[in-house]
PALOVEX-78504 format. One record per residue: x, y, z of N, C-alpha, C in turn; residue in three letters; residue number from 1. Coordinates in Angstrom, 3 decimals. Example, Ala and Ser with C-alpha at 12.3 -4.5 7.8 and 13.67 -1.06 7.14 Angstrom:
+----------+----------+----------+----------+----------+----------+----------+----------+----------+------+------+
:     n_c1 :     n_c2 :     n_c3 :    ca_c1 :    ca_c2 :    ca_c3 :     c_c1 :     c_c2 :     c_c3 : resn : resi :
+----------+----------+----------+----------+----------+----------+----------+----------+----------+------+------+
:   13.190 :   -5.690 :    7.800 :   12.300 :   -4.500 :    7.800 :   13.200 :   -3.300 :    7.800 :  ALA :    1 :
:   12.850 :   -2.250 :    7.080 :   13.670 :   -1.060 :    7.140 :   12.900 :    0.030 :    7.870 :  SER :    2 :
+----------+----------+----------+----------+----------+----------+----------+----------+----------+------+------+
***
This chain:
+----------+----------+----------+----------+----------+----------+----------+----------+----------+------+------+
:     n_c1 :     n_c2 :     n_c3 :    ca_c1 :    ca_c2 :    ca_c3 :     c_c1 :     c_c2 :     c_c3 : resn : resi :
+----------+----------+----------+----------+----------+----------+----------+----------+----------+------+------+
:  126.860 :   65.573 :  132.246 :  127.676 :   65.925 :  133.404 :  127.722 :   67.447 :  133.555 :  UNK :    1 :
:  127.695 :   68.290 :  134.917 :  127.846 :   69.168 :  135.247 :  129.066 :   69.574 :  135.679 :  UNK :    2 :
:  129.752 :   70.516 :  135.392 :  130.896 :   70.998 :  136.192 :  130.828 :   72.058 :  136.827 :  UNK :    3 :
:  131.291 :   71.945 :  137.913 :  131.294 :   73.569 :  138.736 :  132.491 :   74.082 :  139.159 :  UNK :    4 :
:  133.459 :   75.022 :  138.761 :  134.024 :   75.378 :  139.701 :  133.704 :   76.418 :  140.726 :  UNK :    5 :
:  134.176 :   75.986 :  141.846 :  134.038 :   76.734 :  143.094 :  134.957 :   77.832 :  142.834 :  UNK :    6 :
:  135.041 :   79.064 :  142.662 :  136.205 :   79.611 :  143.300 :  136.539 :   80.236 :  145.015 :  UNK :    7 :
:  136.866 :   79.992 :  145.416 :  137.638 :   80.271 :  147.026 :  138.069 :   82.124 :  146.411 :  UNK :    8 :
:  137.724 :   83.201 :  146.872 :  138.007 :   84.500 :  146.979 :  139.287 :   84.925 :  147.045 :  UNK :    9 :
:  139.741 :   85.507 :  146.737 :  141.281 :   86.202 :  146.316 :  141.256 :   86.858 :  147.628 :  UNK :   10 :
:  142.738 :   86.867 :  148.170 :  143.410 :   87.915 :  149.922 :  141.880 :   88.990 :  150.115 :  UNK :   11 :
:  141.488 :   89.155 :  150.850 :  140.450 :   90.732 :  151.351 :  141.583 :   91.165 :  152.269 :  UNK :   12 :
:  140.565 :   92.685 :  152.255 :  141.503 :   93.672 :  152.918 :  140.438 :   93.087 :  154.520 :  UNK :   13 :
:  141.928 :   92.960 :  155.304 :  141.191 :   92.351 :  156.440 :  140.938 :   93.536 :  157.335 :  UNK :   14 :
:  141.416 :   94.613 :  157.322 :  141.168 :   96.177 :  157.484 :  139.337 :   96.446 :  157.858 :  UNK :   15 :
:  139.058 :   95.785 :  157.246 :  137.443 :   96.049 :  156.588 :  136.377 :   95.129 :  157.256 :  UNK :   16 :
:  135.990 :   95.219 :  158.489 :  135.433 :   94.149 :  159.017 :  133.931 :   94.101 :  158.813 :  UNK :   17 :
:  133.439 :   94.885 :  158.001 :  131.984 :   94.323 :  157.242 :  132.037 :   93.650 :  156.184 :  UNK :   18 :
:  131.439 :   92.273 :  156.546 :  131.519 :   90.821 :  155.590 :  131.069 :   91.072 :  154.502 :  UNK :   19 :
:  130.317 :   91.719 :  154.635 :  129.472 :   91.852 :  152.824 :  130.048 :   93.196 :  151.786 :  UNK :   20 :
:  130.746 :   94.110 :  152.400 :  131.229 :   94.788 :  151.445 :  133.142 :   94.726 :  151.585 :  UNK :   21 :
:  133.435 :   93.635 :  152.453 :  135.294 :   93.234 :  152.362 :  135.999 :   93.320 :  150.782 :  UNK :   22 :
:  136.577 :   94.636 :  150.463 :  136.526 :   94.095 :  149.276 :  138.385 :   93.708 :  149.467 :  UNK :   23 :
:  138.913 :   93.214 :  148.460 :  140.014 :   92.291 :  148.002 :  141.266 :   93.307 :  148.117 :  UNK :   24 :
:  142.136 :   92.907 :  148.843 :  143.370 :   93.875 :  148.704 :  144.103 :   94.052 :  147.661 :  UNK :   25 :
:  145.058 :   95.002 :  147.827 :  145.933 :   95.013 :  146.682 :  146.495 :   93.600 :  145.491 :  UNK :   26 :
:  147.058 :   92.780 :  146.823 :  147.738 :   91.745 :  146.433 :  146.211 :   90.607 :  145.880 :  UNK :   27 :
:  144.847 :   90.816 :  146.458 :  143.784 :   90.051 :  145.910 :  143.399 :   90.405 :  144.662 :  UNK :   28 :
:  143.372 :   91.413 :  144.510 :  142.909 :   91.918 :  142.854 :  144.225 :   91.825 :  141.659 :  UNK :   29 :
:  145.425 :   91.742 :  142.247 :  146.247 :   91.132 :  140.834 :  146.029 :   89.410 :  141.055 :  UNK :   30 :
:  145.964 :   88.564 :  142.004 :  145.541 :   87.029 :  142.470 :  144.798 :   87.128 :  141.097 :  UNK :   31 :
:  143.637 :   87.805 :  141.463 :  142.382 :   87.396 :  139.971 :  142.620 :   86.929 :  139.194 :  UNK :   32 :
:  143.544 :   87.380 :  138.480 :  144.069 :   87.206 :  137.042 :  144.497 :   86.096 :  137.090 :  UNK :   33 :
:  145.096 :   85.147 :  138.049 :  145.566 :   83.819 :  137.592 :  143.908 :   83.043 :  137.739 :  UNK :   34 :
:  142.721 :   83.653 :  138.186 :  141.346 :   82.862 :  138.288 :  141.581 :   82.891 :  136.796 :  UNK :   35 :
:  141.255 :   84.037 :  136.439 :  140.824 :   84.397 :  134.751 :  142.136 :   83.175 :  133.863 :  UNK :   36 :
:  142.589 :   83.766 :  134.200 :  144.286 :   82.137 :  133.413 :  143.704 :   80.742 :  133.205 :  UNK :   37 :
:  143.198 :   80.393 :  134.480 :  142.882 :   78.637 :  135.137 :  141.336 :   78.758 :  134.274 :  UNK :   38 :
:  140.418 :   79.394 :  134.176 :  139.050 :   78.888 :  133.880 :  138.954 :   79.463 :  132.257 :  UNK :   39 :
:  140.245 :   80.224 :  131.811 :  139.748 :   80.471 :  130.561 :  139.721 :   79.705 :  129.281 :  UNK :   40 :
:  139.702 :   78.391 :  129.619 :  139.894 :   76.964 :  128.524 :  139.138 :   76.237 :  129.357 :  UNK :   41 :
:  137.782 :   76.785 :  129.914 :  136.986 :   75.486 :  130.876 :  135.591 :   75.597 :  130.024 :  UNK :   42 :
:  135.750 :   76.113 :  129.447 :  134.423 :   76.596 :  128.027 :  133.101 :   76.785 :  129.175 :  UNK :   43 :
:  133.295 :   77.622 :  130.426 :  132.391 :   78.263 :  131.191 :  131.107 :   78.314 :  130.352 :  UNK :   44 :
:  129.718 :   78.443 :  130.900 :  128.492 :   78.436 :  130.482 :  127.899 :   79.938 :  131.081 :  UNK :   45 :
:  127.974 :   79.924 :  132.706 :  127.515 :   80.891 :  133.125 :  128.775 :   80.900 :  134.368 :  UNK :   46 :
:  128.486 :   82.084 :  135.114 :  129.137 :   82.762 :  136.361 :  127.797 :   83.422 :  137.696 :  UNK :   47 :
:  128.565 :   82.652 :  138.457 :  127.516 :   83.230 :  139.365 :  128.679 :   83.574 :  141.047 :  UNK :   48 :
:  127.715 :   83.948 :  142.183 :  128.586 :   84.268 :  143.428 :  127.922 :   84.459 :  144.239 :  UNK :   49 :
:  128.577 :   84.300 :  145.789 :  127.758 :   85.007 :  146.963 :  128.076 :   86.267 :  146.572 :  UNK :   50 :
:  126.891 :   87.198 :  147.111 :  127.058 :   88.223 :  147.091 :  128.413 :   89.092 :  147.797 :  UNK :   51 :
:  128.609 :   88.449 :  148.220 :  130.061 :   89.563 :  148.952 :  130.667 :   89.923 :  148.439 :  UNK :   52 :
:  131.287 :   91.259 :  148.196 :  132.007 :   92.031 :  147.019 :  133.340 :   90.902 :  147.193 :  UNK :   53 :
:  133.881 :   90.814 :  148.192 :  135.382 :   90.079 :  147.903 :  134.884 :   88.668 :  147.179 :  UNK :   54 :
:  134.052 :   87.811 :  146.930 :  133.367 :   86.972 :  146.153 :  133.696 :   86.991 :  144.725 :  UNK :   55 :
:  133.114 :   88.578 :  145.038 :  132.361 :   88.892 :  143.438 :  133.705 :   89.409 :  142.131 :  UNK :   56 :
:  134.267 :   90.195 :  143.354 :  135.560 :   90.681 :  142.680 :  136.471 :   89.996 :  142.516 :  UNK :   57 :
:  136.463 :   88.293 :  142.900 :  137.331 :   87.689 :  142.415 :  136.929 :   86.818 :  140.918 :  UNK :   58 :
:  135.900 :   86.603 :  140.726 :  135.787 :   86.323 :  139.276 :  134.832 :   87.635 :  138.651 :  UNK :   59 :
:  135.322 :   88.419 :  139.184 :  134.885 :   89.907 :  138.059 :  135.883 :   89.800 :  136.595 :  UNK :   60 :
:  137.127 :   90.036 :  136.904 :  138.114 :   90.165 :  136.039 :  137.501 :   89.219 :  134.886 :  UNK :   61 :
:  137.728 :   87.391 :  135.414 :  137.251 :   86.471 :  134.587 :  135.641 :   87.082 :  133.507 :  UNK :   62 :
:  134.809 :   87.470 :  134.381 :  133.469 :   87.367 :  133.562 :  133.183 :   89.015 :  132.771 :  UNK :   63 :
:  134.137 :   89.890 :  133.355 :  134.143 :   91.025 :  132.144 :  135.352 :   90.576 :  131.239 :  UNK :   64 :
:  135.918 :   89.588 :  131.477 :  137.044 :   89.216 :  130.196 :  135.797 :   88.431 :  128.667 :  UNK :   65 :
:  135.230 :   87.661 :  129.613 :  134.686 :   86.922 :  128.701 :  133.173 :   87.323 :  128.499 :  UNK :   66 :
:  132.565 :   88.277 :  128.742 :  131.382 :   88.881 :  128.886 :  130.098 :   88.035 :  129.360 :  UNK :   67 :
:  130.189 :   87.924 :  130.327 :  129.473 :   87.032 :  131.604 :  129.133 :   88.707 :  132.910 :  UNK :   68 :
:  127.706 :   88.194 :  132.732 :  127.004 :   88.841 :  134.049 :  126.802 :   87.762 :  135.341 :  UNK :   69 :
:  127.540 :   88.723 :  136.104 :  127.687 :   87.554 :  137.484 :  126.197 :   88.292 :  137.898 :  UNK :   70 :
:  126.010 :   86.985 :  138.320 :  124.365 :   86.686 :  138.816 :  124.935 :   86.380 :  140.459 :  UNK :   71 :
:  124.719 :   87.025 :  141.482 :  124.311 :   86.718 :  142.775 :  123.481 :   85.368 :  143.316 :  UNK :   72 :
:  123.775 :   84.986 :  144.225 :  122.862 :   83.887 :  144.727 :  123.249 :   84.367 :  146.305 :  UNK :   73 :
:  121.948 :   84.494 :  147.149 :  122.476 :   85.232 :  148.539 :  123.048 :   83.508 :  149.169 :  UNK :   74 :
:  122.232 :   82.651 :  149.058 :  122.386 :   81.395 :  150.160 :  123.958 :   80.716 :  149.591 :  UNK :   75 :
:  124.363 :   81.279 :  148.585 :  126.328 :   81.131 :  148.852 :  126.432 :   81.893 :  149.065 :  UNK :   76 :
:  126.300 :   83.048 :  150.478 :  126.974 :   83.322 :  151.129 :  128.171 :   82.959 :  152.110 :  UNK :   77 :
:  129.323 :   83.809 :  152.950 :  129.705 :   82.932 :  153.516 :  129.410 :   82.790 :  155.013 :  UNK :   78 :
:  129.644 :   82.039 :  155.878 :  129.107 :   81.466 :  156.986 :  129.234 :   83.026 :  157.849 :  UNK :   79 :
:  128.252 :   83.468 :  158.455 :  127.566 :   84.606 :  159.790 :  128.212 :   84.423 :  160.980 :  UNK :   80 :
:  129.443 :   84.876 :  161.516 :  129.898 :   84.448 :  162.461 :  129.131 :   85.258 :  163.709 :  UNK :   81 :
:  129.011 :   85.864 :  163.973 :  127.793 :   87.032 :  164.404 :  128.349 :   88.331 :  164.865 :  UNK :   82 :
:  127.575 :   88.558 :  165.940 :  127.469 :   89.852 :  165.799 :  129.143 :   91.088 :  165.937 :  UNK :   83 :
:  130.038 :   90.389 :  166.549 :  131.370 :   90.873 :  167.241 :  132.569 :   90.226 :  165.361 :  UNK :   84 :
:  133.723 :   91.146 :  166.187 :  134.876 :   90.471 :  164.975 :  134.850 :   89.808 :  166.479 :  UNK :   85 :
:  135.787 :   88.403 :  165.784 :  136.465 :   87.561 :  166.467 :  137.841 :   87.065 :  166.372 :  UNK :   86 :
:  138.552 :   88.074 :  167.593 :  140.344 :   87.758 :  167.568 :  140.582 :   86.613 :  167.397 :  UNK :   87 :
:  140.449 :   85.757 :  168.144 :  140.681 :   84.420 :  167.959 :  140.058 :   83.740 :  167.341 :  UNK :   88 :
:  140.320 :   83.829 :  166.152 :  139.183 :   82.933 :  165.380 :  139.576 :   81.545 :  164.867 :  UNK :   89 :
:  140.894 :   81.165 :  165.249 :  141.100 :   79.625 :  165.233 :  140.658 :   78.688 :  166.274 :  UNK :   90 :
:  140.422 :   79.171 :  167.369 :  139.760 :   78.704 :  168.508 :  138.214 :   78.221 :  168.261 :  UNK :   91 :
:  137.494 :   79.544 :  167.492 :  136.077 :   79.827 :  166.964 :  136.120 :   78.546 :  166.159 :  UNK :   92 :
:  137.083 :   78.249 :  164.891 :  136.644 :   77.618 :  163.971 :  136.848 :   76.608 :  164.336 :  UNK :   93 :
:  137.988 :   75.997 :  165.027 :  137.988 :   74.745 :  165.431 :  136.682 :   74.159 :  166.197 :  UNK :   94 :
:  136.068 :   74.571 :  167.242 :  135.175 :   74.439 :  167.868 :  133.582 :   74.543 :  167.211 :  UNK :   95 :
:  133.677 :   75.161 :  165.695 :  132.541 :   74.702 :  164.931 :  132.633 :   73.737 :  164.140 :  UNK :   96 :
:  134.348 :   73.399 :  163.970 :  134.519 :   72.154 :  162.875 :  134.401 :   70.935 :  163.979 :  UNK :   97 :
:  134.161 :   70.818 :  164.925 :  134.194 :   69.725 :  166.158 :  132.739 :   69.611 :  166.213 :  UNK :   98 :
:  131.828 :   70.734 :  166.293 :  129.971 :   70.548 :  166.942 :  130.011 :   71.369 :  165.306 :  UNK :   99 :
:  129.182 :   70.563 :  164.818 :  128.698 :   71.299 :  163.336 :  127.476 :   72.064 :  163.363 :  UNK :  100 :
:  126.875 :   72.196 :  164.787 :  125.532 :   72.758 :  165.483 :  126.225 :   73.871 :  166.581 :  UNK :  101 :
:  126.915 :   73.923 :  166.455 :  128.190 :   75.209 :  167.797 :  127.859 :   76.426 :  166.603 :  UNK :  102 :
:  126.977 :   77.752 :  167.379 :  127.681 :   79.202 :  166.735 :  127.095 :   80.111 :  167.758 :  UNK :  103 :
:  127.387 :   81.550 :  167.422 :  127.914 :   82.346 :  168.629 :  126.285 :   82.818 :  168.547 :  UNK :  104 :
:  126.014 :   83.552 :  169.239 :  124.466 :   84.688 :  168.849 :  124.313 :   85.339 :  167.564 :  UNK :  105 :
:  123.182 :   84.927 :  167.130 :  123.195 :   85.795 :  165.577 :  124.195 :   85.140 :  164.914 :  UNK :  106 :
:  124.443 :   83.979 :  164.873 :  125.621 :   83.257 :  163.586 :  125.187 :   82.415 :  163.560 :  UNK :  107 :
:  125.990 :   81.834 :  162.415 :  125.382 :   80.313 :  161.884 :  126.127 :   79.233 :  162.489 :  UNK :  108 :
:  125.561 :   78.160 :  162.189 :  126.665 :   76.812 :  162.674 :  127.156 :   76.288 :  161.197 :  UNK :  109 :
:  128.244 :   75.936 :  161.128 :  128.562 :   75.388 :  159.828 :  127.348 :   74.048 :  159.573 :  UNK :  110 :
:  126.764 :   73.515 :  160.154 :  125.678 :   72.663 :  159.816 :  125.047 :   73.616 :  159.297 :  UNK :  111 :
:  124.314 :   74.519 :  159.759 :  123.332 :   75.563 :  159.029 :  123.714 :   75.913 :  157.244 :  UNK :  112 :
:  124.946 :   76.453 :  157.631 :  126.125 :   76.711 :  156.226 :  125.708 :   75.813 :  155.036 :  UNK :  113 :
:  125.659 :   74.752 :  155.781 :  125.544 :   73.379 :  154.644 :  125.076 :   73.465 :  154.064 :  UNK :  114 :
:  123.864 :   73.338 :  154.941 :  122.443 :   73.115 :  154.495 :  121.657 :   74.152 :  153.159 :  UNK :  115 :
:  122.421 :   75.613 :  153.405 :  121.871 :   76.431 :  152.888 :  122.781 :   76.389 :  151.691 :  UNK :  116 :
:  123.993 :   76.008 :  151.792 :  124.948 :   75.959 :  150.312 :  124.304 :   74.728 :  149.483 :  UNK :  117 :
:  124.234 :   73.706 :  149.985 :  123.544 :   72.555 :  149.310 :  122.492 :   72.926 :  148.489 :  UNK :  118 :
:  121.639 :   73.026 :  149.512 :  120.594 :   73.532 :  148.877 :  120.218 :   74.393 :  147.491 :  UNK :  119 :
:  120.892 :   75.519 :  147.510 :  121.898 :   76.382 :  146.598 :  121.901 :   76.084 :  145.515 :  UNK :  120 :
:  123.383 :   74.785 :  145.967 :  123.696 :   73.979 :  144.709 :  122.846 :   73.367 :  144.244 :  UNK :  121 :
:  122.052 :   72.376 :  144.652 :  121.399 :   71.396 :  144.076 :  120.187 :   72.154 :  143.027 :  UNK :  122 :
:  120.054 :   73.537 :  143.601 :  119.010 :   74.418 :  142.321 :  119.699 :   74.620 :  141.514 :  UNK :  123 :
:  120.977 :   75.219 :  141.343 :  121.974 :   75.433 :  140.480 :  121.940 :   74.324 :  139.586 :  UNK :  124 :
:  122.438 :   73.245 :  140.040 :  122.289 :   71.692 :  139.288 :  121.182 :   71.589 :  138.745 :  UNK :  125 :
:  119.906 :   71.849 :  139.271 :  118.577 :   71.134 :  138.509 :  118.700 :   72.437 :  137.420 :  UNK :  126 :
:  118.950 :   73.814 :  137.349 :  118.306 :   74.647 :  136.499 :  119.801 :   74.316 :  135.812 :  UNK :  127 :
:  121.153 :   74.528 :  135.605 :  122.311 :   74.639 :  134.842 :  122.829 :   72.909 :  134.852 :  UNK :  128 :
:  121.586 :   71.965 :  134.308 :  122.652 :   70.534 :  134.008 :  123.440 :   70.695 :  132.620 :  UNK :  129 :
:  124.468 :   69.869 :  132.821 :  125.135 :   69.486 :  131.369 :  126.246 :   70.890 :  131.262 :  UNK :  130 :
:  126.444 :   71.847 :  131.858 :  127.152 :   73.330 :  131.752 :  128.022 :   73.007 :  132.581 :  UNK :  131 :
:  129.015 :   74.180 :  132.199 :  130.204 :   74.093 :  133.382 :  129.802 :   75.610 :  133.867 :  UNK :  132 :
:  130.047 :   75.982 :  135.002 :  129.790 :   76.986 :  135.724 :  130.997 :   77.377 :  136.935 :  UNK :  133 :
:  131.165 :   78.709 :  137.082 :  131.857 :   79.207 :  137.893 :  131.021 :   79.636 :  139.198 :  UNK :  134 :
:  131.186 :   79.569 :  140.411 :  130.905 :   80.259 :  141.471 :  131.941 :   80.838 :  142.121 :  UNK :  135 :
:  131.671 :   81.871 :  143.067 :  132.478 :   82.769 :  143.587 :  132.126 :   82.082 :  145.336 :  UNK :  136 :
:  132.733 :   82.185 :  145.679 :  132.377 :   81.476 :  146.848 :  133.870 :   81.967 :  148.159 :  UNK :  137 :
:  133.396 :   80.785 :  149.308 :  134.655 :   81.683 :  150.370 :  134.781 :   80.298 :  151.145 :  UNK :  138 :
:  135.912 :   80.686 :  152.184 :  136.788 :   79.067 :  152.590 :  136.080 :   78.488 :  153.407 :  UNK :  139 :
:  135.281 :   79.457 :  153.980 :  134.546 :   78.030 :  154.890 :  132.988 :   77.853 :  154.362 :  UNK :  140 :
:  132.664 :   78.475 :  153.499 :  131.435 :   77.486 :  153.109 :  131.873 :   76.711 :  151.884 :  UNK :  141 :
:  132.620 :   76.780 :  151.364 :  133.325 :   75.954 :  150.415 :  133.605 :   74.707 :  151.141 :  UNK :  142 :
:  134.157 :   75.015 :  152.234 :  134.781 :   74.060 :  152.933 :  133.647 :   72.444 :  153.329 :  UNK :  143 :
:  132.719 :   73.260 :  153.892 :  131.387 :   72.661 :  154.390 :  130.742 :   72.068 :  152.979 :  UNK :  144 :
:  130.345 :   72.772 :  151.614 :  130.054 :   71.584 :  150.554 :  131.009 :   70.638 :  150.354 :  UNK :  145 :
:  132.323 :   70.626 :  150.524 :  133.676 :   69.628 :  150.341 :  133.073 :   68.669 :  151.289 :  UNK :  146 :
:  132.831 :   68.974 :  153.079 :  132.748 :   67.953 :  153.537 :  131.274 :   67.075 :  153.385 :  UNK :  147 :
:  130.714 :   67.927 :  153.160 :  129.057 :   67.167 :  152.488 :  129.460 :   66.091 :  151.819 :  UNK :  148 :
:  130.042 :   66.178 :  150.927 :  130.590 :   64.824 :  149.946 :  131.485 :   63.774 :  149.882 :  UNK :  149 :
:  132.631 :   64.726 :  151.102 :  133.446 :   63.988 :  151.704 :  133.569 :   64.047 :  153.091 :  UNK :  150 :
:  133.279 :   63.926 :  153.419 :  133.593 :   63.862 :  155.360 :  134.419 :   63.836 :  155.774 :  UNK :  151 :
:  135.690 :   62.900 :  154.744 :  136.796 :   63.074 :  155.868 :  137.338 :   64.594 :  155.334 :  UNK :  152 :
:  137.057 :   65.281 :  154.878 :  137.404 :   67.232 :  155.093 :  136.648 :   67.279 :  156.161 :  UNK :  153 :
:  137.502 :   67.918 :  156.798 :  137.494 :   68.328 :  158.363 :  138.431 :   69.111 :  158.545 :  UNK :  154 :
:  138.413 :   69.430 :  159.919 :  139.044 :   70.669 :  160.140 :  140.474 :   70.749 :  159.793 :  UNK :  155 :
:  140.871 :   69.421 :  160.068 :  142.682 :   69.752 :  159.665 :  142.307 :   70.359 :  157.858 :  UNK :  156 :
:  141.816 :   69.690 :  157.162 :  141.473 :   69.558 :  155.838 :  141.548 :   71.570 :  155.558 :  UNK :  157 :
:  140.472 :   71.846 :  156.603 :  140.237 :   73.400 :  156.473 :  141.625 :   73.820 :  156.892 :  UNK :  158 :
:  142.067 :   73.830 :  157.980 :  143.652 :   74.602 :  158.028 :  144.371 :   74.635 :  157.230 :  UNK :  159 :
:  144.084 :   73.671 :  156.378 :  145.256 :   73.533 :  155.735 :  145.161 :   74.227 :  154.651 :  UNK :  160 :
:  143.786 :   74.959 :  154.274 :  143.355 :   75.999 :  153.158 :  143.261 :   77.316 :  153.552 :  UNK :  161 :
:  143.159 :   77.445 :  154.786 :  142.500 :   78.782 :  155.488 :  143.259 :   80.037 :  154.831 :  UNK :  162 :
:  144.472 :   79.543 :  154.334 :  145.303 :   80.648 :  153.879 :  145.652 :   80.984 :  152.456 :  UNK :  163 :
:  144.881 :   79.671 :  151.987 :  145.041 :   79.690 :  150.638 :  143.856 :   80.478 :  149.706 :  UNK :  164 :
:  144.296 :   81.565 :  148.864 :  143.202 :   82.199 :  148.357 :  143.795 :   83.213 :  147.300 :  UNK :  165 :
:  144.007 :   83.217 :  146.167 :  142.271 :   82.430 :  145.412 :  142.578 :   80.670 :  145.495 :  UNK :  166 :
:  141.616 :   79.715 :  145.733 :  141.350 :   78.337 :  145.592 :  139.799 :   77.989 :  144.743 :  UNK :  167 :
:  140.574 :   77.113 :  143.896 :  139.544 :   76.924 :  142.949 :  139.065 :   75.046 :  143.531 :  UNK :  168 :
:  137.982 :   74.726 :  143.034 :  137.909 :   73.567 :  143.702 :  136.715 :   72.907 :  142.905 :  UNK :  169 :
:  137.456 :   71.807 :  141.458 :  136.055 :   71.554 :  140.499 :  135.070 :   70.531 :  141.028 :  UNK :  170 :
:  134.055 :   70.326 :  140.991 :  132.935 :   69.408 :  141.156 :  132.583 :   68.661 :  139.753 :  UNK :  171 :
:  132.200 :   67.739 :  139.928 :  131.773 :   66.943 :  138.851 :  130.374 :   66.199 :  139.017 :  UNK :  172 :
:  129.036 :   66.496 :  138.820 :  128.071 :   66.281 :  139.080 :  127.859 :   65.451 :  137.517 :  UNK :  173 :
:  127.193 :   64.077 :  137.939 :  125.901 :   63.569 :  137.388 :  124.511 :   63.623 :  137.820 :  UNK :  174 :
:  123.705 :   64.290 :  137.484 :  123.225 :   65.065 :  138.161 :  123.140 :   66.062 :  139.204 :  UNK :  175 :
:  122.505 :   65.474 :  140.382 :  123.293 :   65.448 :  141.677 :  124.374 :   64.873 :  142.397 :  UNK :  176 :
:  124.450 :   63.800 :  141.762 :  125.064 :   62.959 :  142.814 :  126.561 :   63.772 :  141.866 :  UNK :  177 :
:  127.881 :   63.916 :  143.062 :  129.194 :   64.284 :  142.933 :  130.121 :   62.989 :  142.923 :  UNK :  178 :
:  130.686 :   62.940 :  141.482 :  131.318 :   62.165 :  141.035 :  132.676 :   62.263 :  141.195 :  UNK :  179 :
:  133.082 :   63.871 :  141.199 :  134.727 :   63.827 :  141.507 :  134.668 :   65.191 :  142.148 :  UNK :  180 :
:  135.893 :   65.973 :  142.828 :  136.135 :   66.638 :  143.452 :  137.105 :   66.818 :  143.185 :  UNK :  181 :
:  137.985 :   68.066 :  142.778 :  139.341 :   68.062 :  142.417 :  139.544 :   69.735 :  142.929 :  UNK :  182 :
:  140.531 :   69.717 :  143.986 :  141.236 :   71.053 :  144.646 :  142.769 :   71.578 :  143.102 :  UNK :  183 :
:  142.171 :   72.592 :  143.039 :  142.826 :   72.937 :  142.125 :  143.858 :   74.700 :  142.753 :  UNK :  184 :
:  144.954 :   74.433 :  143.012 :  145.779 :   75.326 :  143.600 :  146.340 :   76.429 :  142.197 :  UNK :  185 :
:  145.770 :   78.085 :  142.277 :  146.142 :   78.710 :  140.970 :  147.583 :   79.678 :  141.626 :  UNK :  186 :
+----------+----------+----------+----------+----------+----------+----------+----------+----------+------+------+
***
């Protein structure tokens, strides 16, 4: 059996509207420390993350506690909304959690998201079986492997996390196939 936890990213400074270097606010970088609390009796194997510093910096703390090199993986990234910020972005998300093929110019569709997190995972799985593993990850492509396995996560499912962060969220793989799913609130 494989275990993964997902971690969901600690508060970003929302100040900062380039996705790939957002790093974690005040109140996100003490959050960490309850990551490092929750996974430090999970006898972790390796650590990995999307590249996005707010990603990365939320199980930093964890993997310089326990001397783990976080390894990047670009395709957990999180979902490309494109090219503009977007004020209304509950409008945005609802309307991609409705058409899983709906995104703006230059963005992804959370179908796309999937596809490319799956994918992801399932290398992760074939090269790290039998390990438990951490990823660094973010709420809506997290969101999108949840509904891969489960469908009924959907959008209420996502609201009801959108605010929650850090969120940890374990997987339980026999092989591939996902045996359990457990939302774990730190």
């Amino acid at each position: 059996m494989t275990r993964v936890f997902f971690v969901r990213h600690a508060q970003p400074n929302y100040a900062n509207h380039n996705d790939l270097l957002r790093e974690l606010s005040p109140k996100g970088l003490e959050d960490r420390k309850r990551v490092t609390h929750f996974l430090e009796d999970k006898q972790i194997q390796l650590v990995l993350s999307s590249p996005y510093k707010r990603a990365v910096d939320t199980v930093k703390d964890f993997a310089d506690r326990f001397g783990f090199e976080i390894q990047t993986v670009e395709d957990f990234r999180e979902r490309k909304v494109g090219g503009d910020w977007i004020e209304d972005f509950n409008t945005f998300a609802e309307r991609q959690w409705r058409d899983f093929s709906y995104k703006l110019p230059d963005g992804e569709s959370l179908g796309e998201v999937q596809r490319r997190s799956i994918a992801a995972l399932n290398q992760v799985l074939e090269q790290h079986s039998g390990k438990n593993l951490v990823i660094g990850s973010h709420g809506t492509a997290l969101s999108t492997i949840i509904h891969f396995y489960d469908p009924s996560f959907g959008y209420a499912a996502f609201e009801k996390i959108r605010d929650v962060m850090p969120w940890i969220v374990e997987f339980l793989f026999d092989g591939q196939r996902c045996v359990a799913i457990t939302p774990h609130f730190v």
